[in-house]
C-alpha positions in Angstrom: -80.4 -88.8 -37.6 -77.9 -90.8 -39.1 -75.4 -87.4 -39.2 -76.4 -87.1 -35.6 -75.4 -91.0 -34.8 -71.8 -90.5 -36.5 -70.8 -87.4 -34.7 -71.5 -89.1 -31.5 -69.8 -92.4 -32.5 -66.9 -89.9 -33.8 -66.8 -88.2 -30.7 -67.1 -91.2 -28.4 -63.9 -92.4 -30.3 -61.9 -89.7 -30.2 -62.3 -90.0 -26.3 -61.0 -93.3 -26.3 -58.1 -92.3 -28.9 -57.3 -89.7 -26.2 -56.9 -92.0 -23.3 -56.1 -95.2 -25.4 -53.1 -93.4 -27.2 -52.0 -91.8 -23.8 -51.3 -95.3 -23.1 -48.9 -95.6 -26.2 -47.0 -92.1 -25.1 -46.2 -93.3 -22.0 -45.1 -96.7 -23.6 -42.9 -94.5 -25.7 -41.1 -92.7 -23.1 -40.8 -95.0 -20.9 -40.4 -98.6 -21.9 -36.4 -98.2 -23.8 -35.6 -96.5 -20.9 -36.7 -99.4 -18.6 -35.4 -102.3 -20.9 -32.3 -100.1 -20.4 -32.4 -100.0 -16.9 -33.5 -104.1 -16.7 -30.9 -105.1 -18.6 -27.0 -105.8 -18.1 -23.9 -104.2 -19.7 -25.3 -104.8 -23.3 -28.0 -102.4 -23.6 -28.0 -103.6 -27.4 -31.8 -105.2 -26.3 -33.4 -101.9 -24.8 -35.9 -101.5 -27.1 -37.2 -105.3 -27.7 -40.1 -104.4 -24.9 -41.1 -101.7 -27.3 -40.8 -103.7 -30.4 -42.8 -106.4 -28.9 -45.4 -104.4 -27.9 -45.8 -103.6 -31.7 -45.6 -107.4 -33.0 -48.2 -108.1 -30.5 -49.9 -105.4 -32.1 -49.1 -106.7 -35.5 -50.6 -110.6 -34.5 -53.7 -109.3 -33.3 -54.1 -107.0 -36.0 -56.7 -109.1 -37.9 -58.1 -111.1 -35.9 -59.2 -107.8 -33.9 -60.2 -106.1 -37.0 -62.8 -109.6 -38.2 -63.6 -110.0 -34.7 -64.8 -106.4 -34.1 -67.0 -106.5 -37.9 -68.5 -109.9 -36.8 -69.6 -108.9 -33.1 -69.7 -105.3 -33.1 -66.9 -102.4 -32.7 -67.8 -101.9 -29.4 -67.3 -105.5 -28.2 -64.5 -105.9 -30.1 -63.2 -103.0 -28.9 -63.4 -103.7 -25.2 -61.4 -107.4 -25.5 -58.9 -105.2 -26.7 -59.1 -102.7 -23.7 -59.2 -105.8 -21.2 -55.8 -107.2 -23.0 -54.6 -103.6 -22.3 -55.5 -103.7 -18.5 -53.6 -106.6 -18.4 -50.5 -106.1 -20.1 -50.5 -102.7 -17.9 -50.5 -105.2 -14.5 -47.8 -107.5 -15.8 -45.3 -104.5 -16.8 -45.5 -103.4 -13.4 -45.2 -106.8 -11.9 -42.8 -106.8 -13.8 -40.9 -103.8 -13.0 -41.2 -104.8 -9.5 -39.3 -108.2 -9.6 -36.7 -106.8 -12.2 -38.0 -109.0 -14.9 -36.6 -108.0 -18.2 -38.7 -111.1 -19.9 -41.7 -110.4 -17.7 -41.7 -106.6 -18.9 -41.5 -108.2 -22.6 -44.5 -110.1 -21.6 -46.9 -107.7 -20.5 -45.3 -105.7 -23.5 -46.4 -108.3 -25.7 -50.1 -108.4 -24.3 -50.4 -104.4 -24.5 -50.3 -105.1 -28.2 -53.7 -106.4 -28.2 -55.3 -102.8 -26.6 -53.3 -100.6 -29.6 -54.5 -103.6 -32.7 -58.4 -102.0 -31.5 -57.3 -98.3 -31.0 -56.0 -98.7 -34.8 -59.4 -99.2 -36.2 -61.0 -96.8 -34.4 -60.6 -94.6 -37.4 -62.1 -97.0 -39.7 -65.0 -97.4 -37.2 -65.7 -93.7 -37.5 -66.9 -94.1 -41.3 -68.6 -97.1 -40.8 -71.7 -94.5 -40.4 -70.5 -91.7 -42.3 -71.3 -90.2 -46.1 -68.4 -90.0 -48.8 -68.2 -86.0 -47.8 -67.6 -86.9 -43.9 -65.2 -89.5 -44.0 -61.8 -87.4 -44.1 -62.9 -85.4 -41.9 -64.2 -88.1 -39.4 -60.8 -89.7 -39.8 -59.3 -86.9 -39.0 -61.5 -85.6 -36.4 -61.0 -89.2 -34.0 -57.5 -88.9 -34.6 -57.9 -85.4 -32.8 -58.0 -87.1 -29.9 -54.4 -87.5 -29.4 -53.7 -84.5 -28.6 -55.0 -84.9 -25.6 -53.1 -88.1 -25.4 -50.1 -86.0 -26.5 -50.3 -84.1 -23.3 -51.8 -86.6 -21.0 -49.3 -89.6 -21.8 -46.0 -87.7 -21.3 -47.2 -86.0 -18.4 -48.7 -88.9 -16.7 -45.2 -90.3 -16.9 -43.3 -87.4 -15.9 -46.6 -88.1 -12.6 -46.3 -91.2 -11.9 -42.4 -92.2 -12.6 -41.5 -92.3 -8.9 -45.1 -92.7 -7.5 -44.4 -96.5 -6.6 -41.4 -95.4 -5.3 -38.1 -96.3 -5.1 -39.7 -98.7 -7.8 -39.0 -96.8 -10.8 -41.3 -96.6 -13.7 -44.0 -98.9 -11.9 -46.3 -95.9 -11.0 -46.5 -95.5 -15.0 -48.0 -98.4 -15.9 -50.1 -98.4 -13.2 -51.5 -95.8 -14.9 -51.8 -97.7 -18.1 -54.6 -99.5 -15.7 -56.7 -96.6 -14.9 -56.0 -95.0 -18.9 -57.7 -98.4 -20.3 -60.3 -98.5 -17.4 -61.8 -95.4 -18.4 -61.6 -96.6 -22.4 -63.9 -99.4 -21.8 -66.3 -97.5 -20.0 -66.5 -94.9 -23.2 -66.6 -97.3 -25.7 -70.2 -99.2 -23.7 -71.9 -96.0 -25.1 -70.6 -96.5 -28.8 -73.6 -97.4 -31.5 -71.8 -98.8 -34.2 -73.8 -102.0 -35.7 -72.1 -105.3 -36.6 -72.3 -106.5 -39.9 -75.3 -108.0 -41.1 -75.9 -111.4 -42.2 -75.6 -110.6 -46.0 -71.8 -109.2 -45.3 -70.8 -111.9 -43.1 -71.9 -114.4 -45.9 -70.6 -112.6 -48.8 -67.5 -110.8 -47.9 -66.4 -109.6 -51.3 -63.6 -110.0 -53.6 -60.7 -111.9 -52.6 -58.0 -109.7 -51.0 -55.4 -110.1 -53.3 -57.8 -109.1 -55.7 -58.4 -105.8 -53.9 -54.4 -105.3 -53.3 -53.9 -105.2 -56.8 -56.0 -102.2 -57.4 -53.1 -99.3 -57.5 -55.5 -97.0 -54.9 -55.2 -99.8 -52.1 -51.2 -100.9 -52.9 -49.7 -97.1 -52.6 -52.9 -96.2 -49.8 -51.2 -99.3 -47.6 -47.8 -98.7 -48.0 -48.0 -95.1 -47.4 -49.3 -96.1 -44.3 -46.9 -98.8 -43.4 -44.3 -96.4 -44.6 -45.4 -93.0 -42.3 -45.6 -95.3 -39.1 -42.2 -97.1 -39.9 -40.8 -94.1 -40.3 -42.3 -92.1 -37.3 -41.3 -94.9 -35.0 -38.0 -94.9 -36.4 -36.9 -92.0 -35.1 -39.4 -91.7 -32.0 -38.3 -94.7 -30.4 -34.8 -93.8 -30.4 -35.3 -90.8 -29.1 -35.3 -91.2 -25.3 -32.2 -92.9 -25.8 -30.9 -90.1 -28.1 -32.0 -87.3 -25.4 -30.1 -89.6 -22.4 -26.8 -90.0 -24.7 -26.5 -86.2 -24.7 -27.1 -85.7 -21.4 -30.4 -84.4 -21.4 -32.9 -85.5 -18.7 -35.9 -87.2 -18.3 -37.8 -84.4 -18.2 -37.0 -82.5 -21.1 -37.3 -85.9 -23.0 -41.1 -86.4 -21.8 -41.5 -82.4 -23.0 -39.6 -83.3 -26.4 -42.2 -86.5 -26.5 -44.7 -84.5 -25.8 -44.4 -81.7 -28.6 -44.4 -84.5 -31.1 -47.2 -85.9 -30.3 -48.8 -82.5 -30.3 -47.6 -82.6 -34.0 -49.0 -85.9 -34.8 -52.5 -85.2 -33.9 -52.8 -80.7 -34.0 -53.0 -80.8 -37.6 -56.3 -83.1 -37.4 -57.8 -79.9 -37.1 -57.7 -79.2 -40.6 -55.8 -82.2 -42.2 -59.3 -83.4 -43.4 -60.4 -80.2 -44.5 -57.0 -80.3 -46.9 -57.5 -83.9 -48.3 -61.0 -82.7 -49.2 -59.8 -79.6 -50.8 -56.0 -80.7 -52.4 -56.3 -84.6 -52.3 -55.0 -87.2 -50.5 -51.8 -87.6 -53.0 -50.6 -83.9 -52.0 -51.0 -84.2 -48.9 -49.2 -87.3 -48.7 -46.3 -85.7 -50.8 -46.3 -83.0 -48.6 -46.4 -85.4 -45.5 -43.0 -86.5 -47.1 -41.3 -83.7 -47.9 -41.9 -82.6 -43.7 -40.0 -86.0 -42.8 -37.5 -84.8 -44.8 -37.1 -81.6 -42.6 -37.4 -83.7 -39.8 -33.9 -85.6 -41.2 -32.5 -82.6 -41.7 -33.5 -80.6 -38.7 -32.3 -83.7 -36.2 -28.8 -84.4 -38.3 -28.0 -80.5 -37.6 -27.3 -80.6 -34.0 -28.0 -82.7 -30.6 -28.7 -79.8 -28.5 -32.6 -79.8 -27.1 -33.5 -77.1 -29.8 -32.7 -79.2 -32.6 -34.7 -82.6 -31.0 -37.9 -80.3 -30.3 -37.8 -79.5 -34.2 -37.1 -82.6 -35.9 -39.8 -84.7 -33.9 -42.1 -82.0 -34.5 -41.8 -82.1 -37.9 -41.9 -85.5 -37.7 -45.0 -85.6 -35.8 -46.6 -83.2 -38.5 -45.3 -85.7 -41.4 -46.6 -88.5 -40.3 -50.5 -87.3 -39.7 -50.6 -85.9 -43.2 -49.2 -89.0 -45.0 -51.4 -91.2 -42.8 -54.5 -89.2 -42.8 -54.0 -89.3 -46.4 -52.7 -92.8 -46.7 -56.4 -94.1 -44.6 -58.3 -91.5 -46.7 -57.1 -92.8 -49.6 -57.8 -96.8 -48.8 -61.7 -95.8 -47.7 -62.3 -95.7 -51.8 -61.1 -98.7 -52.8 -63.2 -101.4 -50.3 -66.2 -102.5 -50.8 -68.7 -101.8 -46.6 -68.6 -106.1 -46.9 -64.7 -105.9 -47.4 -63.9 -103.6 -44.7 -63.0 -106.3 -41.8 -60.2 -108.4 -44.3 -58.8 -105.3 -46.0 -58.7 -103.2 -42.9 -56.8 -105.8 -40.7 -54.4 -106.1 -43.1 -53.9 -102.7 -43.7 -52.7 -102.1 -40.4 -51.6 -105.8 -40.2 -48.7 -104.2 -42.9 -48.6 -101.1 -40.8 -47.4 -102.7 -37.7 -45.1 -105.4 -39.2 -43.4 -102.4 -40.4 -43.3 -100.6 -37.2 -42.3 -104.2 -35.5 -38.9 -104.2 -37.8 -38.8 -100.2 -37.7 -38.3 -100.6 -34.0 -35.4 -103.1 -34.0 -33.7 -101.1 -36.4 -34.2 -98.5 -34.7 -32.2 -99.7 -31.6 -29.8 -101.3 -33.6 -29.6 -98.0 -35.5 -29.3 -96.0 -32.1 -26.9 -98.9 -29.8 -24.2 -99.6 -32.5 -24.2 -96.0 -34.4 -25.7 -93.1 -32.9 -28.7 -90.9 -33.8 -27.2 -89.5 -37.0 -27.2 -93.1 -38.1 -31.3 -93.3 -37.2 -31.7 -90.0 -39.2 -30.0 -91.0 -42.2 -31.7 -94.2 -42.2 -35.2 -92.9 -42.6 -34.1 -91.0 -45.9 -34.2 -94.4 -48.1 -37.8 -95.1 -47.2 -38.9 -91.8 -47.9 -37.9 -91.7 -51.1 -39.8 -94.7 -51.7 -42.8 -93.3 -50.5 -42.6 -90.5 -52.8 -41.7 -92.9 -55.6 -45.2 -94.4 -55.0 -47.0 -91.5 -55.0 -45.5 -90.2 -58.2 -46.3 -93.8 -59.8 -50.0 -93.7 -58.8 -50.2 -90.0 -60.3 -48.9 -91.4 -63.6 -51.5 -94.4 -63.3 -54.1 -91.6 -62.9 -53.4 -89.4 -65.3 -53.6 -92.4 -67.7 -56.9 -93.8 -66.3 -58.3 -91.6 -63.8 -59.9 -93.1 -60.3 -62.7 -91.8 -58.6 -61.0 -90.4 -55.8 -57.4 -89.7 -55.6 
């Protein structure tokens, strides 16, 4: 019964990680190329919508993750829908009156629908045995390849369906995508925490960061996001520096996301088999590619490769990065240690954004490329660090 219970919860989630996550492709697309089009001669600011989206994110991180612990995932869940259904409105208010601060605004409150969609893999082992949890990690992330198809080709849709208002018709759509979230989530069965665990909540969390599991586990997280969003946010901008259109850009969007969440298929199946510190080396080591692949060439072949690899890269060190944190929480520690988990993971995307446009406005997209390289290497400095630690004491799960 209780295997029955997760793989409807898991299922029910990766539904909403479909449509919730469609919502983030779209953002992606779309929202540098209408700071662009909002703002002046200095396009130096393009991508401050975007990066606000993520510190709203980042703010809401744990109080969404204790809130939805306290009074159950689904509740929880839904506030962060209803903030999404909202932010989608005032973006295309926005975009209507020409608002460059009013389409940082309902940025901002989007934030609040992606700090839920985040825990949505943690939620999937809240029922699940030790031998499930990869793969239900894995398995709810599965849902974005739907919203790899469904978010870039909702905004290739809907770009000029409010027309001649631009970009409006998109997050309109954002709307309906969030609508249909919360009406998923009212059939999710995931119990709030009892009375015990809301009393006693565990060791303190600095505590539980110094265990050498959770410190490398959170920054490879932090690190594959940062570095995903890095080169994905620039990447419109990239794509309309060389000439290439809209179009092709939503396609190029869209094949990296389709490398983001493909390998779910089996990227639980390979954490179970090889570990979550291989696959997380070899999550590096396809960034890597993606550096080299995008600092060969600006023609369209070369952008469908890098962010492809990139794409790939980042689900293999993040699968293994959230695999990898599961082991060292105590069920009564989950709310604290999993909002500031991804607490860290979107401060780092918040900063990774700015640089990005920084990066992208005052140097080009060889200058985003090479930028990523530094951070990888400390990723795979942590990984190395954490063998040593294991070979010297050995952990329970790698």
């Amino acid at each position: 019964m209780r295997f029955d219970k997760t793989r409807r919860n898991v299922a029910l989630l990766a539904v909403c990680q479909a449509f919730g996550m469609a919502n983030g492709s779209i953002a992606m697309v779309t929202a540098g190329l209408v700071g662009h089009w909002l703002l002046g001669d200095d396009k130096t600011l393009a991508t401050l919508p975007l990066g606000l989206q993520f510190l709203g994110t980042t703010l809401f991180m744990v109080p969404a993750s204790l809130i939805s612990v306290r009074i159950g995932r689904r509740r929880g869940f839904m506030i962060g829908s209803a903030m999404g259904f909202v932010g989608g409105a005032i973006c295309t208010w926005a975009i209507y009156e020409a608002s460059f601060l009013l389409f940082c605004l309902g940025c901002f409150v989007m934030g609040g629908l992606f700090s839920t969609i985040m825990l949505y893999r943690f939620a999937a082992v809240d029922t699940a045995d030790e031998k499930f949890r990869a793969k239900a990690i894995s398995l709810v992330l599965l849902g974005g390849i739907a919203a790899a198809v469904l978010g870039p080709t909702l905004s290739r849709g809907t770009v000029d369906l409010l027309a001649p208002v631009t970009f409006a018709g998109c997050y309109a759509a954002v709307m309906v995508l969030t609508a249909i979230v919360t009406l998923v989530l009212a059939f999710l069965d995931i119990p709030p925490a009892s009375a015990e665990e809301r009393r006693d909540t565990g060791r303190p969390l600095l505590t539980i960061l110094r265990q050498p599991r959770a410190a490398v586990a959170m920054a490879g997280g932090a690190i594959a996001y940062a570095v995903m969003v890095l080169v994905m946010s620039a990447t419109p901008l990239a794509m309309m520096a060389c000439n290439h259109g809209f179009n092709i850009t939503t396609h190029v969007i869209q094949w990296h996301g389709l490398g983001m969440y493909l390998p779910s298929l089996f990227s639980g199946h390979l954490i179970n088999r090889f570990g979550s510190l291989n696959i997380m080396t070899a999550g590096a080591v396809l960034f890597l590619g993606a550096s080299g692949a995008a600092l060969s060439g600006i023609d369209v072949e070369y952008f469908f490769v890098a962010l492809i690899l990139l794409g790939v890269g980042w689900n293999f060190m993040f699968v293994g990065s959230t695999t990898l944190l599961t082991y060292a929480y105590e069920p009564r520690e989950r709310g604290k240690v999993q909002g500031f988990n991804d607490f860290l993971i979107y401060g780092s995307v918040t900063v990774s954004v700015g640089v990005s446009g920084a990066l992208q406005n005052g140097f080009g997209w060889e200058a985003v490329n090479y930028g990523m390289l530094p951070v990888i290497a400390l990723a795979l400095g942590l990984v190395l660090w954490l063998r040593v630690h294991i070979a010297r004491e050995p952990l329970v799960a790698e």
